[in-house]
C-alpha positions as CSV (number, residue, x, y, z in Angstrom):
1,X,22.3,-107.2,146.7
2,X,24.8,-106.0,149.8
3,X,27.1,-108.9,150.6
4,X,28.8,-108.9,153.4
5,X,32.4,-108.3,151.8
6,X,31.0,-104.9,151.0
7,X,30.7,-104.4,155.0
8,X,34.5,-105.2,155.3
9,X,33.6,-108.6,156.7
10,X,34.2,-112.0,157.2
11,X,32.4,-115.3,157.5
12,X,33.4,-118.1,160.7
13,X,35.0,-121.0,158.3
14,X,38.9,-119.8,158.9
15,X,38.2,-118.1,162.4
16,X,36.6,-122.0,163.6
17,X,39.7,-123.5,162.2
18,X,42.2,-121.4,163.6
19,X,40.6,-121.2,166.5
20,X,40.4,-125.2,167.1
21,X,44.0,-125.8,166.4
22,X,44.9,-122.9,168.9
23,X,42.2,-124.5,171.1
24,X,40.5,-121.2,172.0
25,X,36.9,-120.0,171.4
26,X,35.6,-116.9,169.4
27,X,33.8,-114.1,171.5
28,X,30.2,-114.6,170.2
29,X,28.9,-111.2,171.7
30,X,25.1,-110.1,171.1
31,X,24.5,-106.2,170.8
32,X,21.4,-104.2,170.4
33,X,22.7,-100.3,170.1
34,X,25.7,-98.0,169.6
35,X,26.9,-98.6,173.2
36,X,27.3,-102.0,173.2
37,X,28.7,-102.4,169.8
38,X,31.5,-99.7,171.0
39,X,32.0,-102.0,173.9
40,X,32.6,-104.9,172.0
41,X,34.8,-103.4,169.2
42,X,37.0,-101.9,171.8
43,X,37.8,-105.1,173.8
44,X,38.3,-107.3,171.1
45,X,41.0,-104.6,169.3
46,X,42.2,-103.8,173.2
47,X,42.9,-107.6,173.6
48,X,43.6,-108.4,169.2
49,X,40.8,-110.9,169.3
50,X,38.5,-111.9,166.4
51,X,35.2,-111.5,167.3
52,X,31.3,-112.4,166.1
53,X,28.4,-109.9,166.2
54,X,25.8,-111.6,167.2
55,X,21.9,-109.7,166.1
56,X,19.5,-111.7,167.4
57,X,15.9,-111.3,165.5
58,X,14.4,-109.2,168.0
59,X,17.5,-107.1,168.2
60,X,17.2,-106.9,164.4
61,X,13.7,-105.5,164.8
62,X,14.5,-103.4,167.3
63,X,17.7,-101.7,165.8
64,X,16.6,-101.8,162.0
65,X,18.1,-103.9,159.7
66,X,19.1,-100.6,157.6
67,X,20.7,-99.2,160.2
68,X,22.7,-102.3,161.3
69,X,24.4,-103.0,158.5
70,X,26.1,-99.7,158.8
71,X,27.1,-100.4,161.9
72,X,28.9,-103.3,161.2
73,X,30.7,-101.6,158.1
74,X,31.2,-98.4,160.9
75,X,32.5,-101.6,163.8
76,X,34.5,-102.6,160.8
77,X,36.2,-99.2,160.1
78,X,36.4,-97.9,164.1
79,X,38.6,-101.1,164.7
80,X,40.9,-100.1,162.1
81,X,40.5,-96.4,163.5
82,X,41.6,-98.0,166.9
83,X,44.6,-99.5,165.6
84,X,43.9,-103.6,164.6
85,X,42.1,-104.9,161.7
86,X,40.6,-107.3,163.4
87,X,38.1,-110.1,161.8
88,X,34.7,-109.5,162.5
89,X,31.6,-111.5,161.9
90,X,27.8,-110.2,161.3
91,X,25.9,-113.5,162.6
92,X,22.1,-113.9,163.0
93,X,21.9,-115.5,166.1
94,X,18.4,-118.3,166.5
95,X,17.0,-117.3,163.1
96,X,14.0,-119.6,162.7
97,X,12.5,-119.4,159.2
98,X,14.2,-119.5,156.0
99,X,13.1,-116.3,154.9
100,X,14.4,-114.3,158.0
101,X,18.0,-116.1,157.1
102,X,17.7,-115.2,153.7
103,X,16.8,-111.4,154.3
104,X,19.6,-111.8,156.8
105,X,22.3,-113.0,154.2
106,X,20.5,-110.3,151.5
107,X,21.9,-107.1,154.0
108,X,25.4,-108.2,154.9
109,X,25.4,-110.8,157.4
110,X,28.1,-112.8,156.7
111,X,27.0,-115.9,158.9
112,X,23.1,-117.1,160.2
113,X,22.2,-119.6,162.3
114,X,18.8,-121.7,161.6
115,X,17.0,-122.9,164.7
116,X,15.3,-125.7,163.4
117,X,15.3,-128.0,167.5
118,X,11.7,-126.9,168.0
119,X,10.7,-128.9,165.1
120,X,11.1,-132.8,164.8
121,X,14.7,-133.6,163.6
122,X,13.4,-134.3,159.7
123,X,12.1,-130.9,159.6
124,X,15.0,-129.9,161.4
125,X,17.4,-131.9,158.5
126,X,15.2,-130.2,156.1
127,X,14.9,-126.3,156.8
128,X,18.8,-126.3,158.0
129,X,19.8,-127.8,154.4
130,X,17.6,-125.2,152.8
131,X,19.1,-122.3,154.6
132,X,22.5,-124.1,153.5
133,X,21.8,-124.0,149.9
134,X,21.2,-120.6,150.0
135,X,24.0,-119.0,152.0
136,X,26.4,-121.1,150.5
137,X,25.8,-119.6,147.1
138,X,27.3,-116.1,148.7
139,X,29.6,-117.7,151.0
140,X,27.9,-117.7,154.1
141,X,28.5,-119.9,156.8
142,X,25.5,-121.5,158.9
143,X,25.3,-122.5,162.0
144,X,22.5,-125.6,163.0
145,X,21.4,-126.8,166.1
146,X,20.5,-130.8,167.7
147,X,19.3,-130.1,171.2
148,X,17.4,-127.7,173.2
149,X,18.3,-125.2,175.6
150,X,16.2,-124.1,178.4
151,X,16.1,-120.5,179.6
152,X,14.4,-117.3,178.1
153,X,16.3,-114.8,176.3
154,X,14.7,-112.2,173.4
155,X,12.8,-114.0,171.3
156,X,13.9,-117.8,172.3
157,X,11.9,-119.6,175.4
158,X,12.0,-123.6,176.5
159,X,10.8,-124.4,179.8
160,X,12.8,-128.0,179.0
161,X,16.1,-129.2,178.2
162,X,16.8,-131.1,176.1
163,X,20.6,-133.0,175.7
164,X,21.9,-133.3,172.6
165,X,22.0,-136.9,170.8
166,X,24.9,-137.7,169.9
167,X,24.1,-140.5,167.7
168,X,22.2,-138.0,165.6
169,X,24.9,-135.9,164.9
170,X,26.8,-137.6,161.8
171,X,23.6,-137.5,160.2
172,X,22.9,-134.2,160.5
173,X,25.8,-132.5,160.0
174,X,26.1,-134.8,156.3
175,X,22.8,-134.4,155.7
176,X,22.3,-130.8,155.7
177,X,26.0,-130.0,155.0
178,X,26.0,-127.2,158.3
179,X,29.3,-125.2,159.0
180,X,29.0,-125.3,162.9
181,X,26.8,-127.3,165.3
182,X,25.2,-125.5,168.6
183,X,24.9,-128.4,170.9
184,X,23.2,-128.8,174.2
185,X,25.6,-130.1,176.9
186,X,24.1,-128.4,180.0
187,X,24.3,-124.6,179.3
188,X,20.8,-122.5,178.9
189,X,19.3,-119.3,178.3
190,X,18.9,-116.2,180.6
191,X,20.3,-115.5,184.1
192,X,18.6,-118.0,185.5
193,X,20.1,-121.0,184.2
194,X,19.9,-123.3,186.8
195,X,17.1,-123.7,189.8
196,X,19.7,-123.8,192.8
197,X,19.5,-123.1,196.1
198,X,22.1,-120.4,197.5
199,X,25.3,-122.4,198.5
200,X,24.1,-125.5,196.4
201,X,26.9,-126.3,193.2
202,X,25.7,-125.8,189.9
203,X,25.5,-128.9,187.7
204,X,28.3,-129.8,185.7
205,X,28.2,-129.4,181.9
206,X,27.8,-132.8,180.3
207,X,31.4,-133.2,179.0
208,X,30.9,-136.7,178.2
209,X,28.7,-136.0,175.4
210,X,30.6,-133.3,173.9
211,X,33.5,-135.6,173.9
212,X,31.2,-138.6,172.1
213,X,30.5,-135.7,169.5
214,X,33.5,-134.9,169.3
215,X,34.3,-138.5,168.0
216,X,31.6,-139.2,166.1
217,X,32.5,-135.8,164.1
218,X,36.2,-134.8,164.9
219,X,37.7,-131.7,163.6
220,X,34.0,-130.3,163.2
221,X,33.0,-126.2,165.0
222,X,30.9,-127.0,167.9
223,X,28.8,-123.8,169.5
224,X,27.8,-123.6,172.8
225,X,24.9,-121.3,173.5
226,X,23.5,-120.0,176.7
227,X,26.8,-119.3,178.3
228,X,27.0,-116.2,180.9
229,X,28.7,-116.7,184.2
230,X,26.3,-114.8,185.8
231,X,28.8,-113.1,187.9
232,X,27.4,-112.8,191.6
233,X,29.3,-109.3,192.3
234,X,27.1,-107.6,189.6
235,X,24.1,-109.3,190.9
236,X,25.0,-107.2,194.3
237,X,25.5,-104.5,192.7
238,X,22.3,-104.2,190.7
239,X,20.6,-105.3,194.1
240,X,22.5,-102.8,196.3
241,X,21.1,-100.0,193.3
242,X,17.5,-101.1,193.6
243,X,17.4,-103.8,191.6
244,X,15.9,-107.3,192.7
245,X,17.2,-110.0,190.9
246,X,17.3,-113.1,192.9
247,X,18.2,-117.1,192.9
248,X,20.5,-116.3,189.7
249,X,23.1,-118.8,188.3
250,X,25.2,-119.3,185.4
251,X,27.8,-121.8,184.0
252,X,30.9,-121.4,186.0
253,X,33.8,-119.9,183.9
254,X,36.3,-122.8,184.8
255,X,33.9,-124.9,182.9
256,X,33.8,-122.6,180.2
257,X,37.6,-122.5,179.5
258,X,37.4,-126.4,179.3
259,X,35.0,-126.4,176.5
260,X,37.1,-124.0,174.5
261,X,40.4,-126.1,174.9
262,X,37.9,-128.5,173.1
263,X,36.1,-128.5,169.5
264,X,33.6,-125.8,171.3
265,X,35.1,-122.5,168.9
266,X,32.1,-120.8,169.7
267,X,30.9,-119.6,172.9
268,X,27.6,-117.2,173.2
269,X,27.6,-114.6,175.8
270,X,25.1,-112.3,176.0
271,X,23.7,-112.1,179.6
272,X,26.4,-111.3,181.7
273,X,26.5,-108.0,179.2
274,X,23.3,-107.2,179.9
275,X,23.9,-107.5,183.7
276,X,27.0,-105.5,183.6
277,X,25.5,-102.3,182.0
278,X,22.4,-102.6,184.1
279,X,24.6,-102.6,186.9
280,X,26.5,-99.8,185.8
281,X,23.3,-97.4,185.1
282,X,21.5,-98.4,188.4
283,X,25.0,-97.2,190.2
284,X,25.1,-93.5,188.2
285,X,21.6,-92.8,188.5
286,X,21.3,-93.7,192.4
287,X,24.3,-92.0,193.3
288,X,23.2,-88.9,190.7
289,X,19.3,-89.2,191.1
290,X,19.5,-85.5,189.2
291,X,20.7,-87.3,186.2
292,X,19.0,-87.2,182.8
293,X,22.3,-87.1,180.3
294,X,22.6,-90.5,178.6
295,X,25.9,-89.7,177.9
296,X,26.7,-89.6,181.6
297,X,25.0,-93.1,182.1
298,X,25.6,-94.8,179.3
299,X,29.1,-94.0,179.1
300,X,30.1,-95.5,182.4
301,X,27.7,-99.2,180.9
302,X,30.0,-99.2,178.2
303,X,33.2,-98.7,180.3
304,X,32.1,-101.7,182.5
305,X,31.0,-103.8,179.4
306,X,34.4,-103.5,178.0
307,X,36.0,-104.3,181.0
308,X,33.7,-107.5,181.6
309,X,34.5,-108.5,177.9
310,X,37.7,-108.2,178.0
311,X,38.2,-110.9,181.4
312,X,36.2,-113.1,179.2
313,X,38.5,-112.7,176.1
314,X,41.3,-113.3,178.5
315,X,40.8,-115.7,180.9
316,X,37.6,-117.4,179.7
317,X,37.8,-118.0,176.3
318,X,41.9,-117.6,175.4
319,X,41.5,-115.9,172.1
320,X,43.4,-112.8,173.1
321,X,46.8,-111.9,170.6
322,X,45.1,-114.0,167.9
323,X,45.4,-111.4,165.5
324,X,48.6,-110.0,164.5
């Protein structure tokens, strides 16, 4: 069996507890080929931030689970080539079955998340805890979730939200013995998070729960899922290039930076990525219509990627210079 300190990498339980006594969040950044990965790895050693690889199942499917793991061992080694051995995580992100955790855990992923908030919260208790027993036999963390998010994004659709109890969250976290909690405080999947008008505000995150959680389990990794900006520039641009993407919002970044000052140590962004380089092709190939090179489009997504990740690292989520 390939563990994941074979890969050259870590699990979250020191990166969530450096990170909440710094009161910064970890980069959760979801990939899907070589260009984004690059992206990723190049921000986070740019600004000496840990990271988390996020591999959703459909990006699993679609990448090859053979293949992935050698790329985390290659992210692993081209940080080091770049000049900071930074931490990286390998982290299934919505897994929702024990055995796709388990085949997860069996090639290198050194943290999964079970999805169990589509089922009642017994089956919920009970699925989490078995994934738990498992990982925790090769020292992998796992992440759980109380609350659903709405929003569709790869494999995961709600049409409703649903807030997070925070009564129910003592229990569950004993109960199943989880090593982070995704709650539901307002954020949702996609970029179209929010059905606003243009020029009406975007609803508030629901701080007031996260701060009853926060009592009811203090000192304990909170996740927040669904968490793109949605930047409106890069909505423009995509539009300007031929794209039509309209009515989109996202969870304003001020809010964001709140949350990680908080026992949030892990924030989820995958959208605004997938804005960004979609932005960036539609620019190259309308301007160069005689373009067929992948190199020449792809090259410029990955510049503008970076870039994006890097503000995020910086003035988002504080967890630049948190590696020495």
């Amino acid at each position: 069996m390939l563990t994941y300190k074979d890969l050259g990498l870590v699990n979250s339980r020191e990166m969530f507890k450096k990170a909440m006594e710094g009161q910064y969040a970890i980069p959760a950044f979801n990939f899907n080929n070589l260009e984004q990965l690059q992206a990723i790895i190049m921000a986070c050693v740019e600004t000496k931030s840990p990271v988390i690889l996020q591999v959703s199942s459909g990006a699993r499917k679609y990448a090859n689970a053979n293949l992935l793991k050698n790329m985390a061992k290659g992210a692993v080694e081209y940080a080091n080539e770049l000049g900071c051995n930074i931490p990286i995580v390998l982290h299934l992100d919505h897994g929702d079955t024990f055995e796709l955790c388990k085949s997860c855990i069996e090639t290198g992923f050194s943290s999964v998340m079970i999805d169990g908030s589509h089922h009642s919260y017994e089956k919920n208790v009970e699925i989490t805890r078995q994934v738990v027993e498992y990982a925790h036999k090769y020292d992998v963390t796992v992440e759980g979730e109380l609350g659903v998010l709405a929003g569709i994004e790869d494999d995961v659709q709600a049409e409703h939200h649903t807030y997070t109890r925070p009564e129910e969250v003592e229990d569950f976290v004993k109960r199943t013995g989880v090593d982070s909690l995704a709650i539901s405080i307002g954020t949702s999947h996609g970029a179209f998070k929010f059905n606003v008008k243009p020029g009406e505000e975007i609803p508030p995150l629901r701080f007031d729960i996260l701060e009853e959680i926060e009592k009811r389990i203090p000192g304990f990794p909170i996740v927040l899922h669904g968490a793109s900006s949605i930047p409106q520039d890069i909505i423009a641009e995509i539009n300007k290039y031929g794209g039509d993407i309209q009515n989109s919002a996202g969870v304003p970044e001020e809010q964001l930076r709140r949350a990680a000052k908080s026992a949030v140590c892990k924030i989820n962004i995958d959208s605004d990525g997938r804005l960004a380089m979609t932005a960036a092709v539609r620019k190259v190939l309308s301007e160069n219509p005689q373009e067929f090179d992948p190199r020449k489009y792809l090259g410029p997504a990955r510049e503008k990627l970076k870039q994006l990740y890097m503000h995020k690292i910086i003035n988002v989520l504080g967890s630049n210079n948190k590696v020495s």
